[in-house]
DOPATI-15739 format. One record per residue: y, z, x of N, C-alpha, C in turn; residue number from 0; chain; residue in three letters. Coordinates in nm, 3 decimals. Layout:
REM residues N
<<Y Z X> <Y Z X> <Y Z X> NUM "A" "ALA">;
...
***
This chain:
REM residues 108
<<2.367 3.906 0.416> <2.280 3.876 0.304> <2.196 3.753 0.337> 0 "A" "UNK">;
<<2.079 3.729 0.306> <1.976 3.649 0.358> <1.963 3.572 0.193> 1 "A" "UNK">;
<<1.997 3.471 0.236> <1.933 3.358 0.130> <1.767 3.327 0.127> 2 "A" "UNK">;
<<1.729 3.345 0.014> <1.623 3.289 0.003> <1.582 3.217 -0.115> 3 "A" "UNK">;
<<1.485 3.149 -0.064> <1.418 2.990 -0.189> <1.370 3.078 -0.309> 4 "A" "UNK">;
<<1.394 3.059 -0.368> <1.340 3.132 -0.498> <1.328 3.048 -0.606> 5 "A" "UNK">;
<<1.227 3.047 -0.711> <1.170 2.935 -0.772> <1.247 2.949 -0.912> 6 "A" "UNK">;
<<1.354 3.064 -0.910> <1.421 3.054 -1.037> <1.568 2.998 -1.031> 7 "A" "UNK">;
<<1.544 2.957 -0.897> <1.699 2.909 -0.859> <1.747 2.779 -0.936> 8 "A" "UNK">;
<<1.859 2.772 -1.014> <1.940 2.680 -1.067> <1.935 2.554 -0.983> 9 "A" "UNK">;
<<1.861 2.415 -1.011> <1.919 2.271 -0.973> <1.976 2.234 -1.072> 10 "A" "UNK">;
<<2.077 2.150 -0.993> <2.166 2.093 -1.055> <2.181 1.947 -1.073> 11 "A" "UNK">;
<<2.018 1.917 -0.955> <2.034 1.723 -0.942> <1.956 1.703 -1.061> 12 "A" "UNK">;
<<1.976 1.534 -1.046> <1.929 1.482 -1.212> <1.803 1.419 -1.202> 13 "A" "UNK">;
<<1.721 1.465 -1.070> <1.649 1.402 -1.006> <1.514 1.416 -1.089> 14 "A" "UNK">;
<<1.392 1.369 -1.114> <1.274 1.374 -1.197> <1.182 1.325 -1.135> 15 "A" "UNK">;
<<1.051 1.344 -1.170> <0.904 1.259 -1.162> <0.946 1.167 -1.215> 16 "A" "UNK">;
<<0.884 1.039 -1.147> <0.898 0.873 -1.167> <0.721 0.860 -1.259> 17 "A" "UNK">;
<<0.769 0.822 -1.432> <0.606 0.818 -1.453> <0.511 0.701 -1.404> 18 "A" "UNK">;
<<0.588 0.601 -1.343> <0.548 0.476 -1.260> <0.477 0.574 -1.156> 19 "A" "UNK">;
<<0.571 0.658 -1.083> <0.530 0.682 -0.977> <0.376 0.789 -1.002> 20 "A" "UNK">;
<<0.371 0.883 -1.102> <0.245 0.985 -1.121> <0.141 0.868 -1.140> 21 "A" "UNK">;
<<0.149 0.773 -1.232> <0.095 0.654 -1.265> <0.004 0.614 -1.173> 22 "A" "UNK">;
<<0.047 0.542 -1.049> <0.017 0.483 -0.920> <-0.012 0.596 -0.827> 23 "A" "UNK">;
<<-0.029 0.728 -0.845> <-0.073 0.819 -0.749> <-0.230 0.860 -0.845> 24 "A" "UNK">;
<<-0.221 0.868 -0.984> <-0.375 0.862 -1.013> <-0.425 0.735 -1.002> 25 "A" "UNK">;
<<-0.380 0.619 -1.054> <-0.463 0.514 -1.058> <-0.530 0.517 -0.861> 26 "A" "UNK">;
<<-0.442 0.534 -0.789> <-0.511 0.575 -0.628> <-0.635 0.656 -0.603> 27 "A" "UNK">;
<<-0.597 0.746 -0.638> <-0.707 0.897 -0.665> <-0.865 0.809 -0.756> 28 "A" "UNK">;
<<-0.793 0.713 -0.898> <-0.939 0.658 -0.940> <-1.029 0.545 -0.838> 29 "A" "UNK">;
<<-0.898 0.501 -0.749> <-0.983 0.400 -0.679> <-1.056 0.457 -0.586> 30 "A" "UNK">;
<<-1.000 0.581 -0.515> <-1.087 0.624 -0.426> <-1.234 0.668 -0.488> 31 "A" "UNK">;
<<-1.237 0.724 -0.604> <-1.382 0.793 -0.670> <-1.441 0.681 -0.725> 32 "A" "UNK">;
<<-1.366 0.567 -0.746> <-1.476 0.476 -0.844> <-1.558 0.448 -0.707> 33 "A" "UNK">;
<<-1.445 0.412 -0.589> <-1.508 0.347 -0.427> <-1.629 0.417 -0.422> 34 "A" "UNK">;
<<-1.602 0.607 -0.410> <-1.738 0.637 -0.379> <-1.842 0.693 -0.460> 35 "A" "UNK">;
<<-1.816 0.648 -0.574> <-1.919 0.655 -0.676> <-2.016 0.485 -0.646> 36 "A" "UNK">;
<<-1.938 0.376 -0.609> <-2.005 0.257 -0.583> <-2.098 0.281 -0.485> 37 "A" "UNK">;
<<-2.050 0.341 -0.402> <-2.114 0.366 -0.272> <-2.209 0.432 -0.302> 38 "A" "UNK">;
<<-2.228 0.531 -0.371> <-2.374 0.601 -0.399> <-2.507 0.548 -0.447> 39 "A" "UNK">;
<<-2.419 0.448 -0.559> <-2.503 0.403 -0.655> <-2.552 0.302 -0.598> 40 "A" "UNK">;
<<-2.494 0.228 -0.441> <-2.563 0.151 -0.396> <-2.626 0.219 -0.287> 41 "A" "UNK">;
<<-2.629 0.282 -0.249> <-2.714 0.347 -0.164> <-2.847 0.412 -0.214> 42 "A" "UNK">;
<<-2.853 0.441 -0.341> <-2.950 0.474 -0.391> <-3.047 0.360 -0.485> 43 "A" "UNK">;
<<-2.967 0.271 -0.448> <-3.054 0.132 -0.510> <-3.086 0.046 -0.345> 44 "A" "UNK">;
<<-3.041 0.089 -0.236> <-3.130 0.048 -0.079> <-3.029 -0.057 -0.121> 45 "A" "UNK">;
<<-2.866 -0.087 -0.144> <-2.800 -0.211 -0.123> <-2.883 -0.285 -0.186> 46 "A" "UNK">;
<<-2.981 -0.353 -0.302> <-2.973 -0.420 -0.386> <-2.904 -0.365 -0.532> 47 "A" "UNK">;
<<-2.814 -0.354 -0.531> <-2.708 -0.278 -0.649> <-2.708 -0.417 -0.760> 48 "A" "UNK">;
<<-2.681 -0.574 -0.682> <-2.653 -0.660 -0.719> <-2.510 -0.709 -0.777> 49 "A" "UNK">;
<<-2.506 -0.802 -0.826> <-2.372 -0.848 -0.872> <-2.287 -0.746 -0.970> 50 "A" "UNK">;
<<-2.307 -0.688 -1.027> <-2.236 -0.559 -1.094> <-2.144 -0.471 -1.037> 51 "A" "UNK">;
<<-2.219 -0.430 -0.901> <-2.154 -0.378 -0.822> <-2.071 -0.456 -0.778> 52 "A" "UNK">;
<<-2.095 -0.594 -0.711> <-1.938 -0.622 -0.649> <-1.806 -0.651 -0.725> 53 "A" "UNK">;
<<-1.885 -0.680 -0.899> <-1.785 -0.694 -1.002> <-1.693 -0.592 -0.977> 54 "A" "UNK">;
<<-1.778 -0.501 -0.984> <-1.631 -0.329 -1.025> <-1.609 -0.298 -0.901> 55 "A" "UNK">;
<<-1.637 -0.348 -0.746> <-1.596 -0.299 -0.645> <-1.417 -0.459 -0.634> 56 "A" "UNK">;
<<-1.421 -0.523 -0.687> <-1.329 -0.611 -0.695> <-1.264 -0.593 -0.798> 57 "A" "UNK">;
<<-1.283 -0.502 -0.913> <-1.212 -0.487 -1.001> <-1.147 -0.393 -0.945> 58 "A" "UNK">;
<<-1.188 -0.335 -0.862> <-1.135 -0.159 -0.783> <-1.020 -0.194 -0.729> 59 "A" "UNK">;
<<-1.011 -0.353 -0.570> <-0.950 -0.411 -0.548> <-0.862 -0.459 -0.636> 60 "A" "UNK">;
<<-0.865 -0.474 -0.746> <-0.736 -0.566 -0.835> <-0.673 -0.423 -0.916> 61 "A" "UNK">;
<<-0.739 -0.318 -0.881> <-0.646 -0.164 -0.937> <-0.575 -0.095 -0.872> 62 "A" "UNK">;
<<-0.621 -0.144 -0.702> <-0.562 -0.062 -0.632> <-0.459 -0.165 -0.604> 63 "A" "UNK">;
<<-0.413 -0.291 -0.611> <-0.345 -0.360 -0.594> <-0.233 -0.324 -0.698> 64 "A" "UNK">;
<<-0.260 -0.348 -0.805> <-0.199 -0.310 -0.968> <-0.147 -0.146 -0.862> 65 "A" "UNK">;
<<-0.159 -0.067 -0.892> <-0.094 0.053 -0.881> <-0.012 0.066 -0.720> 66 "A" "UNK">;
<<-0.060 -0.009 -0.591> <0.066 -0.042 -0.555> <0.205 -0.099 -0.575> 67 "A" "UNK">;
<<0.170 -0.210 -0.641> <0.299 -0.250 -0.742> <0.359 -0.171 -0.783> 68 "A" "UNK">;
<<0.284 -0.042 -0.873> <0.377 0.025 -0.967> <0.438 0.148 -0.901> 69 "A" "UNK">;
<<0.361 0.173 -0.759> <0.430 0.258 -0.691> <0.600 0.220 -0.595> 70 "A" "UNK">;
<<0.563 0.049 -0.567> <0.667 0.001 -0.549> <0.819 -0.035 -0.639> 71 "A" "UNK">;
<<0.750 -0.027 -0.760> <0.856 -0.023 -0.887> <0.941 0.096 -0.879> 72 "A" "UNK">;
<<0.824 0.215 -0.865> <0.894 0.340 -0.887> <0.928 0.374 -0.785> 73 "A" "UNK">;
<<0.976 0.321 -0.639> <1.062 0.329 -0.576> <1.214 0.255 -0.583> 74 "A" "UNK">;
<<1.181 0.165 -0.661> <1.347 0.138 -0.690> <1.392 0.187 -0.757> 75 "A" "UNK">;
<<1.355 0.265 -0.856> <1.445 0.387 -0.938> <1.567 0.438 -0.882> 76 "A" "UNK">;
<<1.638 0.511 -0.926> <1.719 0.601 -0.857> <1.675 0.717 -0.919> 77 "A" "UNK">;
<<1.770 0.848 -0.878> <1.738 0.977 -0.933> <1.613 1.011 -0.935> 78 "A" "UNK">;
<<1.510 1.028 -0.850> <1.397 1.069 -0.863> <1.298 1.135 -0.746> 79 "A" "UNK">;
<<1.201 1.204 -0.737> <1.185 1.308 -0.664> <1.050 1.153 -0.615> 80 "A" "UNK">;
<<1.056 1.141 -0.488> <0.961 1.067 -0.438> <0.804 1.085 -0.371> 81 "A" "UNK">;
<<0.716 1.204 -0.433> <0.653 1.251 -0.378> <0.530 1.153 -0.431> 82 "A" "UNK">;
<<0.506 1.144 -0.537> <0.434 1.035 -0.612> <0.399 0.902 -0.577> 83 "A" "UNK">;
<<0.534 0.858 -0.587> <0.521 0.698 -0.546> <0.466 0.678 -0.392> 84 "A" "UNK">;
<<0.514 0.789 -0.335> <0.446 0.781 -0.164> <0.343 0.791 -0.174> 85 "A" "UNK">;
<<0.238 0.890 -0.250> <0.101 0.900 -0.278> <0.083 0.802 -0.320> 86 "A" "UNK">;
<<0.105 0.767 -0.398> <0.055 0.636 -0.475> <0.046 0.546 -0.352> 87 "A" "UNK">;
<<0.215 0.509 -0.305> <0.157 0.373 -0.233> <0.055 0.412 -0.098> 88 "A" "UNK">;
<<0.107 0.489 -0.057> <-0.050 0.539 0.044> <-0.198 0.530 -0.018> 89 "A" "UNK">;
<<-0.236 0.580 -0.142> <-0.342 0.610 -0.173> <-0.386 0.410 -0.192> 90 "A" "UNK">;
<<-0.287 0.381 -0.244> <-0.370 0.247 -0.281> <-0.330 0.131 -0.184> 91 "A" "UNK">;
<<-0.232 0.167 -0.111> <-0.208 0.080 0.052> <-0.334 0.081 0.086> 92 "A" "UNK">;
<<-0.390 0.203 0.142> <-0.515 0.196 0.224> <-0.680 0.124 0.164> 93 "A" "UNK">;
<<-0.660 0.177 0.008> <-0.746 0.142 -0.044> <-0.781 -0.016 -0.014> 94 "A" "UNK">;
<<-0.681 -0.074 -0.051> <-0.664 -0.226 -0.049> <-0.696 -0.327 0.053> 95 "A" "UNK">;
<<-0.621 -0.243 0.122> <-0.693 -0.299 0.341> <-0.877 -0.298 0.303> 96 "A" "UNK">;
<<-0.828 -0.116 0.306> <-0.973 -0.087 0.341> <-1.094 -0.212 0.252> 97 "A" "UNK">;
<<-1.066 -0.191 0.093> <-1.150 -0.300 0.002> <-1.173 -0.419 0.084> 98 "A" "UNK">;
<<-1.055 -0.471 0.126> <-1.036 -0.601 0.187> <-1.115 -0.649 0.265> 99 "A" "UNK">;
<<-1.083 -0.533 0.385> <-1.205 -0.556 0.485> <-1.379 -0.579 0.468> 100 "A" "UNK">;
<<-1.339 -0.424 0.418> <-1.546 -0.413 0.343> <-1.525 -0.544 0.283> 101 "A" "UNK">;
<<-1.470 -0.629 0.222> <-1.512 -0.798 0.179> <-1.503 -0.896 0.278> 102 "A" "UNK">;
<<-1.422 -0.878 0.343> <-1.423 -0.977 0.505> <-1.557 -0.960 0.576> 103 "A" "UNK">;
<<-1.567 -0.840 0.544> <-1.705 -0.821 0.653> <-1.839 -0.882 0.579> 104 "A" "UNK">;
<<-1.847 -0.876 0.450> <-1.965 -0.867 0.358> <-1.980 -1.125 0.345> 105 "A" "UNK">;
<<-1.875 -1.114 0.404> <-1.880 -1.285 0.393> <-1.925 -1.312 0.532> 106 "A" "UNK">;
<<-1.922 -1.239 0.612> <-1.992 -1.308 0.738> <-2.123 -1.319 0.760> 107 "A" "UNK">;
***
């Protein structure tokens, strides 16, 4: 007899979505679209966007920061299915470098 995965199969762990963790996998997903919604809107203003833009491109930075945190929260949980919080902290790990840099570079 051949076992197979079947999606009506009985679990029995107590394991769940972390809402920290869904939390910090969209707030990721918004930083990436607000990023390239900035990017458009300065490209279509020839990079004079002005101070507005770097407002909400640093507010982007202080969200994607914020939702690493909360992806790091929702790894200390117990009982919980970790697919989320990894998105999360990936999505807004990178974001954060990445922001970082594009500002390291923009001061020289």
């Amino acid at each position: 007899m051949l076992f197979k995965r079947n999606k009506e199969m009985i679990h029995f762990s107590g394991r769940r979505h972390s809402k920290t963790g869904i939390f910090s996998a969209v707030i990721g997903i918004l930083v990436i679209l607000g990023f390239l919604t900035l990017s458009i809107v300065s490209s279509l203003s020839h990079g004079q966007g002005g101070l507005s833009l770097g407002v909400l491109g640093i507010l982007l930075l202080a969200l994607s920061v914020f939702g690493f945190v909360l992806s790091y929260q929702a790894f200390k949980k117990k009982d919980i299915f970790y697919r989320f919080p990894i998105i999360g902290a990936a999505l807004n790990g990178l974001m954060t470098i990445f922001l970082l840099i594009m500002y390291l570079i923009g001061l020289v």
